[in-house]
C-alpha positions in Angstrom: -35.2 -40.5 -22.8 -37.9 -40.5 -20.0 -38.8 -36.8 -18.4 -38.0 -38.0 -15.3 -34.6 -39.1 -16.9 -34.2 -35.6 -17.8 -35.1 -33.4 -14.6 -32.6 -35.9 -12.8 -29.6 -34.6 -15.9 -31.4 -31.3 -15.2 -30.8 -32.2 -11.4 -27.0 -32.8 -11.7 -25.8 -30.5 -14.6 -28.1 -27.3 -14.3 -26.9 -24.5 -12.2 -29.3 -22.8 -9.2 -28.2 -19.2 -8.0 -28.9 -19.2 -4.1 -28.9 -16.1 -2.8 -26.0 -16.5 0.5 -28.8 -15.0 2.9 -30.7 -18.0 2.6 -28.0 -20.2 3.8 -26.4 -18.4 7.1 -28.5 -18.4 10.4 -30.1 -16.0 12.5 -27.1 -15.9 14.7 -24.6 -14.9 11.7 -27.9 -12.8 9.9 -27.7 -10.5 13.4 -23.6 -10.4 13.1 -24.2 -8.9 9.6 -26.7 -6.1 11.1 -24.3 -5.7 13.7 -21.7 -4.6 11.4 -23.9 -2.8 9.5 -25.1 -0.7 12.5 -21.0 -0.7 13.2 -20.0 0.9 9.9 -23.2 3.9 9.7 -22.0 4.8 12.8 -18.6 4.8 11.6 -19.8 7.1 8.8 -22.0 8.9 10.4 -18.4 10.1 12.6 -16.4 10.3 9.9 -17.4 12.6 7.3 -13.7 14.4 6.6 -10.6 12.6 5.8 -9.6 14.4 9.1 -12.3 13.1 11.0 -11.7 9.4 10.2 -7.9 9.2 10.8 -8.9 10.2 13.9 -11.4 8.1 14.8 -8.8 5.4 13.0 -6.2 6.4 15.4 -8.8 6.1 18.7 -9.4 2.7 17.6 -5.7 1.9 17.4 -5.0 3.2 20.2 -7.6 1.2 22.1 -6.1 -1.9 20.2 -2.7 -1.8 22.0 -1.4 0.5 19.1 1.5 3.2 19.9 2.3 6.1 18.0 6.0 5.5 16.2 7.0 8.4 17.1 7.1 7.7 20.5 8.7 4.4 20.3 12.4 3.9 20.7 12.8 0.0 20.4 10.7 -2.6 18.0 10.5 -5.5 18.5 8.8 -8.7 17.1 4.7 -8.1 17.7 5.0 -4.2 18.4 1.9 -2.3 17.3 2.5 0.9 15.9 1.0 3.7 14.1 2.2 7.2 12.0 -0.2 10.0 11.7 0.5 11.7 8.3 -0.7 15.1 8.6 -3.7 14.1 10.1 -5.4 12.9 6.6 -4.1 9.4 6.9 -2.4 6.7 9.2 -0.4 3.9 8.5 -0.8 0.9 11.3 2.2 -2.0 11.3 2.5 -5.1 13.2 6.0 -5.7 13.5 6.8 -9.3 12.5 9.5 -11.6 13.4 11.3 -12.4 10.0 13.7 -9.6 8.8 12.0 -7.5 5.9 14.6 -9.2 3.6 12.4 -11.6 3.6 9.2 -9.7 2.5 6.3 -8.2 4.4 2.5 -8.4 4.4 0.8 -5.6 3.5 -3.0 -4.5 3.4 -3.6 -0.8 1.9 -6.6 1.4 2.0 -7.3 5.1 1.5 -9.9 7.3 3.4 -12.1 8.0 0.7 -14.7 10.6 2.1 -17.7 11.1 0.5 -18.9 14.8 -0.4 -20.2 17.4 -2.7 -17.5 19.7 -3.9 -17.9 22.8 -5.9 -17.1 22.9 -9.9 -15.0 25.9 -10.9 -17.3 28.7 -11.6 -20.1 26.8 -10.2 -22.5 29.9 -10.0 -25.3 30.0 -12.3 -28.8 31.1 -12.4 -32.0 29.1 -13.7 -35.9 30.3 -13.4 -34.7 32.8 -11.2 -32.8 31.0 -8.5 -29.1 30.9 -7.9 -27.7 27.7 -8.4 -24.6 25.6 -8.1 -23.0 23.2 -10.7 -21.3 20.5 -8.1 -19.7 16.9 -8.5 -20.2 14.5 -6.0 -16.9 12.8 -4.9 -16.2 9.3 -3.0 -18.3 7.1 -1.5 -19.6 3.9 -2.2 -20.6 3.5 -5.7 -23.6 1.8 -7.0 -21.7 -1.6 -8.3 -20.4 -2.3 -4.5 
């Protein structure tokens, strides 16, 4: 078999890893800072569990969302959202099948990144007070 032969096999069977950057354009490349620039603000706001259902619930609310509670009637396309004890919020669309048929369903939990204490985390090294700790939540190396 000819080389040429065998870079055109090489061509056709071998496999290439292209990086997805390479392939969008500068409009959809600034979309992607965008969000970036989005979601440290988002962060930046929301360092407590607290924090972010309330900055969840501003954004609802600025969506067209309504606070079940307040709501006496549903009806097909009614935004809504429950505040549970201020640590997390559940947001519905209402739909316009009956549930017997089944429901769509997206979950997520506030995961709030932070440095908590260890029990008994005192201790004392070359003279210096020091604190065992254990970081908790946030996004992890492998995302």
């Amino acid at each position: 078999m000819e080389e040429r032969d065998l870079k055109e096999i090489e061509k056709r069977l071998g496999y290439k890893n292209v990086d997805a950057w390479t392939k969008i354009s500068d409009e959809e490349k600034e979309k992607v800072y965008q969000f970036a620039e989005d979601y440290k603000d988002f962060m930046a706001q929301c360092k407590t569990e607290r924090e972010t259902a309330e900055k969840i619930i501003e954004i609802a609310e600025k969506n067209g969302f309504i606070n079940i509670e307040k709501v006496t009637n549903l009806k097909p396309g009614s935004k809504v959202y429950y505040n549970n004890k201020g640590k997390s919020v559940v947001l519905a669309v209402i739909g316009k099948e009956s549930m017997q048929k089944g429901i769509k369903a997206v979950a997520s939990h506030i995961d709030s990144p932070r440095i908590d204490l260890k029990p008994n985390p005192m201790y004392e090294d070359g003279g210096l007070a020091l604190f065992k700790t254990h970081y908790y939540g946030g996004v992890k190396k492998y995302q």
